[in-house]
C-alpha positions in Angstrom: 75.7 106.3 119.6 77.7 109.3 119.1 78.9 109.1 122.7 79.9 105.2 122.2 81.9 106.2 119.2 83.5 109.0 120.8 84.9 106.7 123.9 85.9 104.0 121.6 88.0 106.8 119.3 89.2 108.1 122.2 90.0 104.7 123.4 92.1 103.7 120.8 93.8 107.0 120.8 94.9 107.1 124.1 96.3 103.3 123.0 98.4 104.7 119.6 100.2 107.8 121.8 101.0 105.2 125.1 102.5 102.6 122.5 104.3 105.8 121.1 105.5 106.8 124.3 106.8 103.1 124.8 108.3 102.6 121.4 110.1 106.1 122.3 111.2 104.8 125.5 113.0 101.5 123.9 114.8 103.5 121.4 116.0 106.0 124.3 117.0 102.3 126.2 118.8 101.4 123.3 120.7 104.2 122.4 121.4 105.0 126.2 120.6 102.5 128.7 123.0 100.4 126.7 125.8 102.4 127.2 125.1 102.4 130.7 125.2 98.9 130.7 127.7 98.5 128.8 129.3 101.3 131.2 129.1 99.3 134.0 130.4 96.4 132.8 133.5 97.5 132.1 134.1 99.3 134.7 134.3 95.6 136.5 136.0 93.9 133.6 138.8 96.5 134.3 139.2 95.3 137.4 139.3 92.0 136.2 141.9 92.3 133.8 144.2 94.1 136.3 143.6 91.1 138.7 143.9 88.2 135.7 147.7 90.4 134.9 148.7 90.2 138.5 147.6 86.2 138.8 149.7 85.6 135.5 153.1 87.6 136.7 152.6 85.4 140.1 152.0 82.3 138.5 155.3 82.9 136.6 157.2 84.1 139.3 156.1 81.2 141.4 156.9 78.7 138.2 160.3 80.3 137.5 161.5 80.1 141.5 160.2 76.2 141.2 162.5 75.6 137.9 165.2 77.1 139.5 164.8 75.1 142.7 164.8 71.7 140.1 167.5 73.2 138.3 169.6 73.3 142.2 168.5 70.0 142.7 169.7 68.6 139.2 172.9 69.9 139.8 173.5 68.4 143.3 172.7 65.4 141.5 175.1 65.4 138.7 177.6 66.3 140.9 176.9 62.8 142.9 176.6 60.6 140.5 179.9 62.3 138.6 181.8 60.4 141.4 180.4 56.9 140.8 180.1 57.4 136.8 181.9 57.3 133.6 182.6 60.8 132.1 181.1 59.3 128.8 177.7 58.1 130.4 175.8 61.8 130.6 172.8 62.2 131.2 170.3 65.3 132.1 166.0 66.0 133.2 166.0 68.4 130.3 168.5 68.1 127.3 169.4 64.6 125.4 172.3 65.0 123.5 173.6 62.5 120.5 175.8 62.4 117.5 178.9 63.8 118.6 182.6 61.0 119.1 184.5 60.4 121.9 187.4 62.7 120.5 185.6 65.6 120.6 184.8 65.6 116.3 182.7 65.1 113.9 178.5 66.1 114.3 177.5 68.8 116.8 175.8 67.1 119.4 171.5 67.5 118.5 169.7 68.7 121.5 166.6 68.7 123.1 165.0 70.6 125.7 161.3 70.0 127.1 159.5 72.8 128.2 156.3 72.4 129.9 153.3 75.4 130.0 151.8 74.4 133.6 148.0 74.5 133.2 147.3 76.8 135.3 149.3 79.7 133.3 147.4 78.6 130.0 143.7 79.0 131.6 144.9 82.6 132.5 146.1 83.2 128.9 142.7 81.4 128.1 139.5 82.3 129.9 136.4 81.2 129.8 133.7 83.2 127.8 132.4 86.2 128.8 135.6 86.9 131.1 138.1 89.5 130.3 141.2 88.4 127.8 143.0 92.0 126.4 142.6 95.5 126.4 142.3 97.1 122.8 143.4 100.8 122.3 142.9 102.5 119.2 144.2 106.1 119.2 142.8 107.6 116.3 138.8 107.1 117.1 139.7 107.6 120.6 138.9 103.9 121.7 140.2 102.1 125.1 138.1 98.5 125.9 138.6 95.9 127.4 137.8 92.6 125.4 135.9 89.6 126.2 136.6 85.9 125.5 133.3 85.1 123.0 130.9 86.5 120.6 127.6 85.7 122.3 124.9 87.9 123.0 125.6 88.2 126.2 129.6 88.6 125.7 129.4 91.6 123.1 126.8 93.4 125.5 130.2 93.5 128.0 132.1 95.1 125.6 134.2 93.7 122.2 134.2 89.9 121.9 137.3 88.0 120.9 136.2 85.0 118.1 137.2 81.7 120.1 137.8 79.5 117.5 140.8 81.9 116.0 143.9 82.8 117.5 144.7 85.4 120.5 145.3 88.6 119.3 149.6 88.9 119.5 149.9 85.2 118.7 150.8 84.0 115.0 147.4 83.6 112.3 144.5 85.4 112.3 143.4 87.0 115.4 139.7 88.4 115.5 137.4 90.9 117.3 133.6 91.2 116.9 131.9 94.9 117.9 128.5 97.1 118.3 128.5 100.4 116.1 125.6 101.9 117.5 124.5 100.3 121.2 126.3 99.2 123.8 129.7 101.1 124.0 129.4 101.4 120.6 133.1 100.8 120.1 133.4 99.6 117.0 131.2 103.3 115.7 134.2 104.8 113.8 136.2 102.0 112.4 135.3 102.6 109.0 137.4 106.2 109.8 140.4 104.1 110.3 143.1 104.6 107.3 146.1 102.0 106.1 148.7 102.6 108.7 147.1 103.5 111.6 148.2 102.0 115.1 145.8 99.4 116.9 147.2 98.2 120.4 146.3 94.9 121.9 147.3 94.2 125.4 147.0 90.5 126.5 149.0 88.6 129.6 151.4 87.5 127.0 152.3 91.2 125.9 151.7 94.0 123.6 151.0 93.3 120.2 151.2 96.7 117.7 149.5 96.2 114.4 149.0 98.6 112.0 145.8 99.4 109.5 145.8 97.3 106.4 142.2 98.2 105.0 138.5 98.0 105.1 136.4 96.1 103.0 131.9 96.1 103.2 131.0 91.6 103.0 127.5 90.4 103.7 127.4 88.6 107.2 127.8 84.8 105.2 131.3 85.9 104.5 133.0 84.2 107.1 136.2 83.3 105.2 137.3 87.0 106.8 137.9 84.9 109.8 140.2 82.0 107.7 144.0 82.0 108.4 145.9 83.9 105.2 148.9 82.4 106.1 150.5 86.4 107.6 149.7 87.5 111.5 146.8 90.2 111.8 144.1 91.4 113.6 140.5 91.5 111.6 137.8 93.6 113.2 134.1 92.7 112.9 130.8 95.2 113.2 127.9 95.5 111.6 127.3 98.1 108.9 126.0 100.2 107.9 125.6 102.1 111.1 122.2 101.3 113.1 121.6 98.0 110.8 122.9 94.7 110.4 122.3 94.0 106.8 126.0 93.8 106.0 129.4 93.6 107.9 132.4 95.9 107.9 135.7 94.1 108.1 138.7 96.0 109.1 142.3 94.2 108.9 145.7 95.1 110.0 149.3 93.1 110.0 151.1 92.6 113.1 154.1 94.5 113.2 155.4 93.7 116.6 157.1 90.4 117.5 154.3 87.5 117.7 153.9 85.8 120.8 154.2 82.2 121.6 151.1 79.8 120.7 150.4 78.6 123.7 148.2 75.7 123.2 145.2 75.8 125.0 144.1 73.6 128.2 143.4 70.3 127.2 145.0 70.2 124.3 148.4 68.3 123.3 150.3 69.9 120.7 153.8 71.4 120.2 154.8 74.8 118.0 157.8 75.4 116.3 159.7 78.7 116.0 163.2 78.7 114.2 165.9 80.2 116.1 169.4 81.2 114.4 171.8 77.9 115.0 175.5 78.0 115.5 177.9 76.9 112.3 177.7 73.4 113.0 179.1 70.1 110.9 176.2 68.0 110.0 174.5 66.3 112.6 172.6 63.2 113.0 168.7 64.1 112.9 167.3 63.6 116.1 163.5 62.8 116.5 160.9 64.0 118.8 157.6 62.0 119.8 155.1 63.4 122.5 153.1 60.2 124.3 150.7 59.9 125.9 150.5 62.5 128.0 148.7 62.6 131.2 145.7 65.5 131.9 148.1 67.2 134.6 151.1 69.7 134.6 153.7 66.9 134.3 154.6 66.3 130.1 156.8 63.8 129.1 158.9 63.6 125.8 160.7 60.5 124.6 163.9 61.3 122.5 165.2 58.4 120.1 168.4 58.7 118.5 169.4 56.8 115.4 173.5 57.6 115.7 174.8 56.3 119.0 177.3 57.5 120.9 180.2 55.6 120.2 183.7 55.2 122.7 186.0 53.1 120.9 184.4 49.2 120.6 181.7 50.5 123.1 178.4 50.9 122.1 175.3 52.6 124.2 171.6 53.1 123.4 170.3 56.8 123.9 166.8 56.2 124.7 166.2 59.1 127.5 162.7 60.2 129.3 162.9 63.6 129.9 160.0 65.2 132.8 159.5 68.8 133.8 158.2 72.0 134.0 159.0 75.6 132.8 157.4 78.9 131.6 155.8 80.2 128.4 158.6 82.1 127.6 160.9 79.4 127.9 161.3 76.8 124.8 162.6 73.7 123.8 165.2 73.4 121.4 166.4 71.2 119.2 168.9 71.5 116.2 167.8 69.8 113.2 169.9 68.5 109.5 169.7 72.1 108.7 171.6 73.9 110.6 168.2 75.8 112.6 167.5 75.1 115.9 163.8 74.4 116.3 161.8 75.5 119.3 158.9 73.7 120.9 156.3 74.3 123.6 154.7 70.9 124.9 151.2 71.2 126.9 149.4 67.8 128.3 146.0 67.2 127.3 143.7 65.6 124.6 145.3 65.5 120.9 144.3 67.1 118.0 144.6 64.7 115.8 146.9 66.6 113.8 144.4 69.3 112.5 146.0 71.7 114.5 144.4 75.6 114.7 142.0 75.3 112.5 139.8 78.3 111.3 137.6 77.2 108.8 135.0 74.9 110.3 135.2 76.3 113.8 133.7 79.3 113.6 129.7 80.1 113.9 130.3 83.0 111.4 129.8 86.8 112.2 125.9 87.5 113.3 126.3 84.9 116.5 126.4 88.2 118.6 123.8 90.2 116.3 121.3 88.0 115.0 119.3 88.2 118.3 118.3 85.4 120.7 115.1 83.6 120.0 115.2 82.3 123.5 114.8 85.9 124.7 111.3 85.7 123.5 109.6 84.0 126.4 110.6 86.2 129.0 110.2 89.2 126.9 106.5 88.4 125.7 106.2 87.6 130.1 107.3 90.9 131.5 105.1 92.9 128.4 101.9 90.9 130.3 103.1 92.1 133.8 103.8 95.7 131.9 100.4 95.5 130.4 98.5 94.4 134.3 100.6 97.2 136.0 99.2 99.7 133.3 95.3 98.3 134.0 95.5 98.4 137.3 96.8 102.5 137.1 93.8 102.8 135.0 90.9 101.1 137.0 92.8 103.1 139.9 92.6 106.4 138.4 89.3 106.1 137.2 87.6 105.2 140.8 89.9 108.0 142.4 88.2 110.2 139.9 84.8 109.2 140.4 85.4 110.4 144.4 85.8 114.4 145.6 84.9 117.5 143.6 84.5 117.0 140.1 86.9 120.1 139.3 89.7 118.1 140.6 89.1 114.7 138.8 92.7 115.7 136.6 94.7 116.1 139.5 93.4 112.6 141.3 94.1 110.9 137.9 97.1 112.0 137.7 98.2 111.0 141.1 97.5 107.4 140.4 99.2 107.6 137.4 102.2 109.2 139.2 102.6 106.3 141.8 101.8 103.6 139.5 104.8 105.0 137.6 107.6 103.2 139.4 106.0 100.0 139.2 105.7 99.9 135.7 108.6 101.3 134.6 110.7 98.0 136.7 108.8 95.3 134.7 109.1 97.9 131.3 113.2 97.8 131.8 113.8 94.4 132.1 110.9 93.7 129.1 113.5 96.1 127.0 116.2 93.9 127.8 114.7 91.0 126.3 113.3 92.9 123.3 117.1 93.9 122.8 118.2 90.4 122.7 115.8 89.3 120.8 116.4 91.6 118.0 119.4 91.9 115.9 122.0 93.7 117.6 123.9 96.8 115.8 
């Protein structure tokens, strides 16, 4: 009896320290084999993003030698027809003109110029999740990461995730960036040492965007209306807090203080944005109004300019009704000078419309724990490699006993001990990847 009660209580204690050992060994994985994970992958997103900045300076290059080639052509053209037409009868692929006399007063002719963001420059600008989109720098904590499109699991164990539904960080709104304090990179582990004024740099393909420290503020992770557009252009910073828990969220916010970039609308949308540009003196001038159709899902956007005053040449009268096709770069606008003396500038994409909503932040956005409330799908595979962790650790034991029962009995330790030893490998290859599902399953910090 005593000698059944002594193998059982031994039994069970030999069960408490090896779950010990384990439990040990996931908090040395999570602390450490994250980082090297995390490590790792950014070694290859910096690669990335050095190849994604290269692609985007060739894809303008190659867009800016093709506008100048149409421009060649467009001007070989006007000279042609200059010998067959009228010098009142004008007409040109980019700008529409109207409102102005034959006698050179009255209105400022309006203008407008179509500008076209070729697809494939706005899926560089916009990647797909997971891939690299900017490089964030923040001097003070000492902090140099490359940031990921999305806020997934998967996306925030790469490095800092960029919210999709809200705007890239440079462009104009609010621009925001989810982070671990505590595992993987940890990058996000000193924000809350960050004071008002202090520089965060944001390097996208578009730029670099400066902003500078506005505050930190403690919300619980329901408060998603940190992610809502306040109308100003400034970077918000997401993490959980405090540090190894996610019970709450610490939001850090800063204002742009560099020029904003261009709003390049993303691939498959159809939408235009507006930037006022200082205008010439000008006497009034007839309004001019722009419609974009229906625009085909390729490179090619077309822009349909109706003009209410018409150009007028004594008794003659013409109607201005001009189709206006092309292409041109993100940093190149179109312009058109309105009642008020400002010239307004517009970049058109092709794509799906947005039924006038625009940008919107407020029903977009799955909120700030996507990334840290764990993945219940990472349960399955999690619960399978503990039963191939647990089969690995029998069979060391049924080995290690029958070595044990063979030889001398003064060296049963050292046969045990053996098996143990090469069993070792072979459990520790099922035990990492079981920690990687155990990770994801929890909530991340």
């Amino acid at each position: 009896m005593n000698m059944t009660l002594a193998r059982v209580l031994g039994g069970v204690g030999r069960t408490l320290i090896g779950s010990g050992v384990i439990v040990l060994l996931f908090v040395v994985y999570q602390l450490w084999g994250t980082n090297i994970q995390e490590a790792q992958a950014q070694d290859q997103l910096e690669d990335e993003f050095a190849a994604v900045l290269d692609r985007y300076e060739d894809a303008v290059e190659d867009e800016s030698d093709g506008a100048a080639d149409d421009s060649d052509d467009e001007e070989t053209d006007d000279e042609d027809s200059d010998d067959e037409d009228s010098d009142d009868d004008r007409s040109s692929t980019s700008t529409t003109a109207s409102g102005g006399t034959s006698d050179g007063e009255g209105a400022l002719p309006a203008t407008t110029t179509t500008t076209t963001v070729p697809t494939e420059l706005r899926q560089i600008v916009y990647p797909e999740e997971g891939e690299p989109l900017a490089l964030i720098e923040i001097p003070k904590i000492g902090i140099e990461k490359i940031v990921v499109e999305g806020v997934a699991v998967d996306d925030l164990k790469k490095g800092p995730g960029h919210y999709p539904d809200n705007p890239l960080p440079g462009q104009p709104g609010n621009a925001a960036i989810a982070g671990h304090r505590t595992t993987y990179g940890a990058p996000f582990n000193r924000i809350d040492e960050m004071d008002p004024g202090d520089q965060i740099i944001v390097t996208t393909v578009q730029g670099r965007a400066v902003y500078e420290v506005m505050g930190t503020e403690i919300v619980p992770p329901t408060a998603v209306y940190v992610l809502d557009d306040y109308g100003d252009n400034r970077l918000t910073l997401t993490a959980c807090h405090p540090k190894r828990s996610a019970r709450q969220r610490i939001i850090l916010t800063a204002q742009l203080v560099s020029e904003p970039f261009a709003d390049i609308p993303k691939p498959g949308d159809r939408a235009t944005v507006e930037v006022e540009l200082p205008a010439e003196p000008t006497t009034t001038a007839e309004p001019t109004t722009t419609t974009v159709a229906d625009l085909p899902d390729d490179d090619d956007t077309t822009t349909t300019t109706d003009t209410d005053e018409r150009a007028s040449s004594g008794d003659d009268e013409s109607d201005d009704d001009t189709t206006t096709t092309g292409g041109g770069l993100p940093g190149e606008d179109d312009e058109s000078v309105s009642e008020d003396g400002t010239t307004s500038t517009a970049i058109v994409a092709a794509g799906a419309d947005d039924g006038g909503a625009g940008r919107g932040f407020d029903e977009g956005n799955s909120g700030l724990g996507e990334g840290l409330s764990g993945d219940s799908d990472a349960i399955a595979p999690a619960i399978m490699w503990a039963i191939v962790c647990g089969l690995v650790g029998l069979a060391a034991w049924f080995g290690a006993k029958k070595l044990a029962e063979r030889g001398e009995e003064q060296r049963v330790w050292v046969r045990k001990a053996t098996a143990y030893a090469l069993a070792a490998p072979v459990f520790f290859f099922p035990l990492w990847f079981c920690f990687i599902y155990v990770d994801r399953v929890l909530p991340a910090y």
